[in-house]
N, CA, C and O atoms as a Maestro MAE file, in Angstrom:
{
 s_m_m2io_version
 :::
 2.0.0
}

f_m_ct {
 s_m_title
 :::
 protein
 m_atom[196] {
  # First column is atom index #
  i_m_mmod_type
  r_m_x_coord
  r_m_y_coord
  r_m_z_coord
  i_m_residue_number
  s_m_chain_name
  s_m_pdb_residue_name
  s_m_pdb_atom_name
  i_m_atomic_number
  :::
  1 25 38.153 142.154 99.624 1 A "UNK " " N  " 7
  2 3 38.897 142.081 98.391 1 A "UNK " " CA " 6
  3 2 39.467 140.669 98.287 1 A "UNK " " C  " 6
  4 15 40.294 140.163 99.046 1 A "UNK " " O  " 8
  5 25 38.835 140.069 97.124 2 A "UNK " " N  " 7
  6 3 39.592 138.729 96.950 2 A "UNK " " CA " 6
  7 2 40.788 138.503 96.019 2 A "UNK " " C  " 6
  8 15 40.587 138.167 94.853 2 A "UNK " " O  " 8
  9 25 42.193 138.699 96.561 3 A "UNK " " N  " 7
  10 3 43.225 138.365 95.594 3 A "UNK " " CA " 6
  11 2 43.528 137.039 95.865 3 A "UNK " " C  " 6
  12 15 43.652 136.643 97.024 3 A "UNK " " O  " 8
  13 25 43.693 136.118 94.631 4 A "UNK " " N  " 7
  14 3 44.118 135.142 94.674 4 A "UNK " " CA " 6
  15 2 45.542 134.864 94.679 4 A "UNK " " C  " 6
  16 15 45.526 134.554 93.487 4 A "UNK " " O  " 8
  17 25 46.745 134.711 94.993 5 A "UNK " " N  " 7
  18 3 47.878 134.783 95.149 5 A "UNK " " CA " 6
  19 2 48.708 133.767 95.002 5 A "UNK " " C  " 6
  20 15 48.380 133.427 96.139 5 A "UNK " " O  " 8
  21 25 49.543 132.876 94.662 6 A "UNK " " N  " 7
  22 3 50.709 131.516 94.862 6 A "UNK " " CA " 6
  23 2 51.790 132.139 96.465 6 A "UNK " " C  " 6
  24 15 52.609 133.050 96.587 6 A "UNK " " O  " 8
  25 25 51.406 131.420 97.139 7 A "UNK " " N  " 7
  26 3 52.102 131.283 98.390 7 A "UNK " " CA " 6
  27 2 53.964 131.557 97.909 7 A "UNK " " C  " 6
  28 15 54.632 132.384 98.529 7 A "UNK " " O  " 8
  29 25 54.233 131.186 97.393 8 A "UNK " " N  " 7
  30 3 55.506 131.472 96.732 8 A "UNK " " CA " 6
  31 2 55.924 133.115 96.474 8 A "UNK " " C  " 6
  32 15 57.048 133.612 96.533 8 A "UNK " " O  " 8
  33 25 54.927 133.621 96.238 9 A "UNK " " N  " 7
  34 3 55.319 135.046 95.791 9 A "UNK " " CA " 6
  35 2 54.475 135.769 96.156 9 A "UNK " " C  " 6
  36 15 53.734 136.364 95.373 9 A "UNK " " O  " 8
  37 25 54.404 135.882 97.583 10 A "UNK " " N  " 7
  38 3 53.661 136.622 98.581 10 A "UNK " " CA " 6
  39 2 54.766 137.214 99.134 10 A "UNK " " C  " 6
  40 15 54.160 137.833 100.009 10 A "UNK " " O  " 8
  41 25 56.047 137.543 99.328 11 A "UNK " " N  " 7
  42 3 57.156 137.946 100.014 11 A "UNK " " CA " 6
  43 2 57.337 139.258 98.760 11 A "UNK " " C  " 6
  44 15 57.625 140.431 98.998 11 A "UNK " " O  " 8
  45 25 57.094 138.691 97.518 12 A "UNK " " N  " 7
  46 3 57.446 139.410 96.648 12 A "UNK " " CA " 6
  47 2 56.602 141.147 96.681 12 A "UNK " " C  " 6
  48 15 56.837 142.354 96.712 12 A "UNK " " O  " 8
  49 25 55.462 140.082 96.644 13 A "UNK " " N  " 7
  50 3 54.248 141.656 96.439 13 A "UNK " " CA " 6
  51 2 54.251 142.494 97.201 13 A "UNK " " C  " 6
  52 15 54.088 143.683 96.923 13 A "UNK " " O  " 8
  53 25 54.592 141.653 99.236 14 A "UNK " " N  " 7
  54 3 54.857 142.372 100.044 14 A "UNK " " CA " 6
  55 2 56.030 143.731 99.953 14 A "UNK " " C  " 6
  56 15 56.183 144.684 100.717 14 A "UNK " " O  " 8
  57 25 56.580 143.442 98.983 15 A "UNK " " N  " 7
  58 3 57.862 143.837 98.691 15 A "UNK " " CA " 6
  59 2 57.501 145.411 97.790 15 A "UNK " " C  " 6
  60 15 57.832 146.592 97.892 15 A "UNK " " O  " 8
  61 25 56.634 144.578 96.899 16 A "UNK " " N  " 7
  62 3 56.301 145.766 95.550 16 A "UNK " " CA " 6
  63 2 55.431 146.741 96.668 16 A "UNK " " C  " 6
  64 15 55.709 147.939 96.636 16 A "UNK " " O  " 8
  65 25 54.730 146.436 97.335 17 A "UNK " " N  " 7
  66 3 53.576 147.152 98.339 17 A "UNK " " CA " 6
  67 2 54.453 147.916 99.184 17 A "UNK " " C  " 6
  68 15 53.773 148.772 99.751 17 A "UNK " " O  " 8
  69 25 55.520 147.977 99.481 18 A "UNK " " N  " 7
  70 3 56.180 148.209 100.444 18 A "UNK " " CA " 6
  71 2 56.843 149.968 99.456 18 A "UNK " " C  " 6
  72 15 56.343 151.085 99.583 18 A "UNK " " O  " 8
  73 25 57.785 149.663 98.763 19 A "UNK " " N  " 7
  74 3 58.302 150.521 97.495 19 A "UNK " " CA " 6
  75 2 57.545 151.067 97.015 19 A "UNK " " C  " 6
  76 15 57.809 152.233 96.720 19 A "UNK " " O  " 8
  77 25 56.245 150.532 96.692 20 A "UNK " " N  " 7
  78 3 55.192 151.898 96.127 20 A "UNK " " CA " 6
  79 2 54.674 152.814 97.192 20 A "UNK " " C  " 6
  80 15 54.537 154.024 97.017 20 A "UNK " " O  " 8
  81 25 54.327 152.037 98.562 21 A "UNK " " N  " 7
  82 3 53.987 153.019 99.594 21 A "UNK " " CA " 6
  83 2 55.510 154.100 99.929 21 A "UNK " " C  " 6
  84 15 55.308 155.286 100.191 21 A "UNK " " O  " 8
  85 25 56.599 153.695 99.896 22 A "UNK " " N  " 7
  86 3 57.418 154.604 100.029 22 A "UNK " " CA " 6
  87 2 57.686 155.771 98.975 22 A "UNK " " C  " 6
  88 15 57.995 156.956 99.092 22 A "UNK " " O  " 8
  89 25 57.412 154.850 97.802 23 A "UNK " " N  " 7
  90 3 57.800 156.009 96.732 23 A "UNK " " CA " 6
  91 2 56.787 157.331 96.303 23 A "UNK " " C  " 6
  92 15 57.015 158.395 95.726 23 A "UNK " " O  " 8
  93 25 55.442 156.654 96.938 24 A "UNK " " N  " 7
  94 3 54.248 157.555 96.589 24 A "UNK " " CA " 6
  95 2 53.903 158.029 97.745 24 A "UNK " " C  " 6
  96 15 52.860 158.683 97.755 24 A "UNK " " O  " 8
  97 25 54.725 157.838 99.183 25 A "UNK " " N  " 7
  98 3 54.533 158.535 100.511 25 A "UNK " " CA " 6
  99 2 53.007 158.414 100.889 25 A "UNK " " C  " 6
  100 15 52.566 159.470 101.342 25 A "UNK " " O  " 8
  101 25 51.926 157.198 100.800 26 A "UNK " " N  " 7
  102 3 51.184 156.790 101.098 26 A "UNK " " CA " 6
  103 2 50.816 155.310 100.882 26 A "UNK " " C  " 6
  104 15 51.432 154.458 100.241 26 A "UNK " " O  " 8
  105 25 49.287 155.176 101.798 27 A "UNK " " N  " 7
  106 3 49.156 153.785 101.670 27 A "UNK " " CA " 6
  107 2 48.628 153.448 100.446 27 A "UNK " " C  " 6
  108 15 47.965 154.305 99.861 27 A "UNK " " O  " 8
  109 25 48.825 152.148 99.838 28 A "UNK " " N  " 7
  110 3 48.376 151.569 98.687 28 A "UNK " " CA " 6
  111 2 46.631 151.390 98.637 28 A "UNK " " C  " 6
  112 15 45.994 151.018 99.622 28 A "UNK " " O  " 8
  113 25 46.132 151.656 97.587 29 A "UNK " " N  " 7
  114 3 44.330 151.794 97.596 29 A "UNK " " CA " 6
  115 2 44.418 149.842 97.187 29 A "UNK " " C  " 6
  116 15 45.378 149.081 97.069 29 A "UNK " " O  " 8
  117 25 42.975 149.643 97.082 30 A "UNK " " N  " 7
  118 3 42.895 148.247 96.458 30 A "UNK " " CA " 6
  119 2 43.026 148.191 95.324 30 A "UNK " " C  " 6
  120 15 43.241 147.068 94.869 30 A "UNK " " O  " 8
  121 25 42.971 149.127 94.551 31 A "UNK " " N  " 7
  122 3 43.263 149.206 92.890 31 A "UNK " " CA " 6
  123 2 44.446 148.950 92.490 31 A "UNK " " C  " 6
  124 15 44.821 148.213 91.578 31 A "UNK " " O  " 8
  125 25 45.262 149.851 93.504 32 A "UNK " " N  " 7
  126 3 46.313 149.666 93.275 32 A "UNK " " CA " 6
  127 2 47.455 148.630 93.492 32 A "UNK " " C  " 6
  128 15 48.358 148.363 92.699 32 A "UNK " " O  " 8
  129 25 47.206 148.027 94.892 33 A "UNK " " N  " 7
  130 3 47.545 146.201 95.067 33 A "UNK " " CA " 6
  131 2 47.027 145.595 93.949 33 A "UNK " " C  " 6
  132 15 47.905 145.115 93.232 33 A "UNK " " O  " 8
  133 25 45.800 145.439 93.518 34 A "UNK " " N  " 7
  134 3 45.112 144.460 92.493 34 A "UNK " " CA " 6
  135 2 46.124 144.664 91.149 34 A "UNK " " C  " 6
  136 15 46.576 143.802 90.396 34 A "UNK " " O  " 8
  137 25 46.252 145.699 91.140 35 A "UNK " " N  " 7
  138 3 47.447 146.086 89.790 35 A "UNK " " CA " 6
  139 2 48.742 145.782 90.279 35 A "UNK " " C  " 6
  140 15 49.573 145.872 89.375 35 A "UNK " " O  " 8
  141 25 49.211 145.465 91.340 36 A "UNK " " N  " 7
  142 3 51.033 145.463 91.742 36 A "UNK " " CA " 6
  143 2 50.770 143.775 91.542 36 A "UNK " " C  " 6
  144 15 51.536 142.984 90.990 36 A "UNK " " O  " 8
  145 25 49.544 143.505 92.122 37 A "UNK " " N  " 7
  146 3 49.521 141.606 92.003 37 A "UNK " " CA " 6
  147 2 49.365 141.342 90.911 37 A "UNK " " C  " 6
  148 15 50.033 140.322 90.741 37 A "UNK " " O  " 8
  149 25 48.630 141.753 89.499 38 A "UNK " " N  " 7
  150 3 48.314 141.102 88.506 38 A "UNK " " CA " 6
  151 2 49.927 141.486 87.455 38 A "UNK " " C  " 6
  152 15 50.338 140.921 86.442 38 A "UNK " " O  " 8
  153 25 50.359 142.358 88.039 39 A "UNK " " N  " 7
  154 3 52.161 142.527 87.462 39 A "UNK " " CA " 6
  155 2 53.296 141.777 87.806 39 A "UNK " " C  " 6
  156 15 54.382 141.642 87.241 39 A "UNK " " O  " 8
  157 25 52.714 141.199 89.105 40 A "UNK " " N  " 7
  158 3 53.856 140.600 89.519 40 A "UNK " " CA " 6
  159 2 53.521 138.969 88.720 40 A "UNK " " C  " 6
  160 15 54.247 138.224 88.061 40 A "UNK " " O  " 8
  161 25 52.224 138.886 89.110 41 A "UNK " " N  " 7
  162 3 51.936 137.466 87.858 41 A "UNK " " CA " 6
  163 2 52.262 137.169 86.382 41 A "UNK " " C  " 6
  164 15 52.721 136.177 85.816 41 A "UNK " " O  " 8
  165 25 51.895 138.284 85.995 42 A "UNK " " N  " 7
  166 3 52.083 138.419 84.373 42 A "UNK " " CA " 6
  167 2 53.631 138.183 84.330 42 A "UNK " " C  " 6
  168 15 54.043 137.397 83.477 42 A "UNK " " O  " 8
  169 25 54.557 138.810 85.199 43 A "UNK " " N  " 7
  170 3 56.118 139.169 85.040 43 A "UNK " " CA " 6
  171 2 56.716 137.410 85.352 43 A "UNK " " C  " 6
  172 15 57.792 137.010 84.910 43 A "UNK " " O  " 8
  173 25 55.864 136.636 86.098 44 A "UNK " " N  " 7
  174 3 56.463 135.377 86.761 44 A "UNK " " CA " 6
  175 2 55.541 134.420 85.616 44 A "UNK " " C  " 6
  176 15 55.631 133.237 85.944 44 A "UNK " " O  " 8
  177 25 54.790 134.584 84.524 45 A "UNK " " N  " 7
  178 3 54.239 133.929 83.904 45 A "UNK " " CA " 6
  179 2 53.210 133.206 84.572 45 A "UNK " " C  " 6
  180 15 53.336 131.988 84.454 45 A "UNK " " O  " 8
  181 25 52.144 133.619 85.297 46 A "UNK " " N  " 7
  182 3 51.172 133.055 86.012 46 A "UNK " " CA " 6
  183 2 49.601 134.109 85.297 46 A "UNK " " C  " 6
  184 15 49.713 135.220 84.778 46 A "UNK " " O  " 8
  185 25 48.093 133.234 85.515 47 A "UNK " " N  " 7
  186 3 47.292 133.764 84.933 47 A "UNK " " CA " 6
  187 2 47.061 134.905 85.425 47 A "UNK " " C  " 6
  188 15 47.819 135.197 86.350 47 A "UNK " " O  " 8
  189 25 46.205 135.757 85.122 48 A "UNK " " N  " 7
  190 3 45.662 136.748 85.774 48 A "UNK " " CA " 6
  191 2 45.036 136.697 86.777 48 A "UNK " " C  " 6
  192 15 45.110 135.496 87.038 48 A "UNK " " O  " 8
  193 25 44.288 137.276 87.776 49 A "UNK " " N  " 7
  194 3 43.687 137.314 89.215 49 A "UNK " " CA " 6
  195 2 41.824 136.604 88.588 49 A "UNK " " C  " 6
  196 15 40.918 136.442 89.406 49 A "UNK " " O  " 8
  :::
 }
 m_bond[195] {
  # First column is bond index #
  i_m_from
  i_m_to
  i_m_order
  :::
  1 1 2 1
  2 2 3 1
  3 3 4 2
  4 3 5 1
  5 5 6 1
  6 6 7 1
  7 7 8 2
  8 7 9 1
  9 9 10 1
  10 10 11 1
  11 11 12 2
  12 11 13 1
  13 13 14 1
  14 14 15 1
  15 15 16 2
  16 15 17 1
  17 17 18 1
  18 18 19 1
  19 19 20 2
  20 19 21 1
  21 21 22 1
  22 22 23 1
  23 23 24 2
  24 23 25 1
  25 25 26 1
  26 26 27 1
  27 27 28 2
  28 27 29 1
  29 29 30 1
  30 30 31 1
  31 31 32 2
  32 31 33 1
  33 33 34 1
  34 34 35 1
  35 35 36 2
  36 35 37 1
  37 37 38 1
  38 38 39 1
  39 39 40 2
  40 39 41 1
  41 41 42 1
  42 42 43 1
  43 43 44 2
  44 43 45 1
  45 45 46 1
  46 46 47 1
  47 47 48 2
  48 47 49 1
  49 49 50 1
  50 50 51 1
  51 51 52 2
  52 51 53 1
  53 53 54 1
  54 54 55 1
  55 55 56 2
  56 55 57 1
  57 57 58 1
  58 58 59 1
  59 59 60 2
  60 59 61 1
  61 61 62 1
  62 62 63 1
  63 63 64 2
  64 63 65 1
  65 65 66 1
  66 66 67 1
  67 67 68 2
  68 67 69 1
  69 69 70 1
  70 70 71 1
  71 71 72 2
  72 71 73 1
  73 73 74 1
  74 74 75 1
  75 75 76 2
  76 75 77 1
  77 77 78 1
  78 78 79 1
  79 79 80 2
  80 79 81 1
  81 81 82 1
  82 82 83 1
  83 83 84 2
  84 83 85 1
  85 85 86 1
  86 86 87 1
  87 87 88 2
  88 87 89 1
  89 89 90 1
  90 90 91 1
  91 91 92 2
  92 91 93 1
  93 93 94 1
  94 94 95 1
  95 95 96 2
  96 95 97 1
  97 97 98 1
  98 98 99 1
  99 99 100 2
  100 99 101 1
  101 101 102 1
  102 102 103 1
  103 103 104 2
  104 103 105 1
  105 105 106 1
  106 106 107 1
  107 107 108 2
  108 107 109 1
  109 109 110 1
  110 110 111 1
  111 111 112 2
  112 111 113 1
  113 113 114 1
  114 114 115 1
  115 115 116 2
  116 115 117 1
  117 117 118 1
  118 118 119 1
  119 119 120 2
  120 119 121 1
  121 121 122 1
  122 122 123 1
  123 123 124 2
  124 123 125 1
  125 125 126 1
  126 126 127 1
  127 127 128 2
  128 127 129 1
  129 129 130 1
  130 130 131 1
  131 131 132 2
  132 131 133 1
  133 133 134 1
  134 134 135 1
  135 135 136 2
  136 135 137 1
  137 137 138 1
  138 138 139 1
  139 139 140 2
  140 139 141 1
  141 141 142 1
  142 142 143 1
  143 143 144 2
  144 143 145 1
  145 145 146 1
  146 146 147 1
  147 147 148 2
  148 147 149 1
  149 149 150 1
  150 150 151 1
  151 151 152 2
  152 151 153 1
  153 153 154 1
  154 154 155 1
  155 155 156 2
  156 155 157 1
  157 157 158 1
  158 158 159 1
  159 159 160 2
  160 159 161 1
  161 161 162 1
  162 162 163 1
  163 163 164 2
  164 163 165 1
  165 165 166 1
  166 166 167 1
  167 167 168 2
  168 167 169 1
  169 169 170 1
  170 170 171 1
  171 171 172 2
  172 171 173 1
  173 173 174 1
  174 174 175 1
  175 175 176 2
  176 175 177 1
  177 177 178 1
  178 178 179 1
  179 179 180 2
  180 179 181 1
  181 181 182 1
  182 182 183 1
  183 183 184 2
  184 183 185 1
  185 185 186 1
  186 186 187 1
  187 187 188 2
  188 187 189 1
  189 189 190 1
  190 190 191 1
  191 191 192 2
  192 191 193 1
  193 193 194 1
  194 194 195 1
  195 195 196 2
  :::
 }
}
């Protein structure tokens, strides 16, 4: 899986990845990272993946 990411806001996603695995009491699929990363971009004004 190739996500492209800004080194800057890699703490962040770790973050969103972290809260969705707790809140949904499992691990995150790749669909679903690919969607927590392209939200966290859109939200920080960066392009899409």
């Amino acid at each position: 899986m190739k996500i492209h990411f800004p080194t800057a806001l890699l703490r962040a996603l770790i973050e969103s990845v972290r809260q969705f695995a707790a809140t949904h009491k499992r691990n995150v699929t790749g669909t679903e990272l690919q969607s927590l990363a392209a939200d966290l971009k859109k939200h920080h004004g960066l392009p899409d993946l």
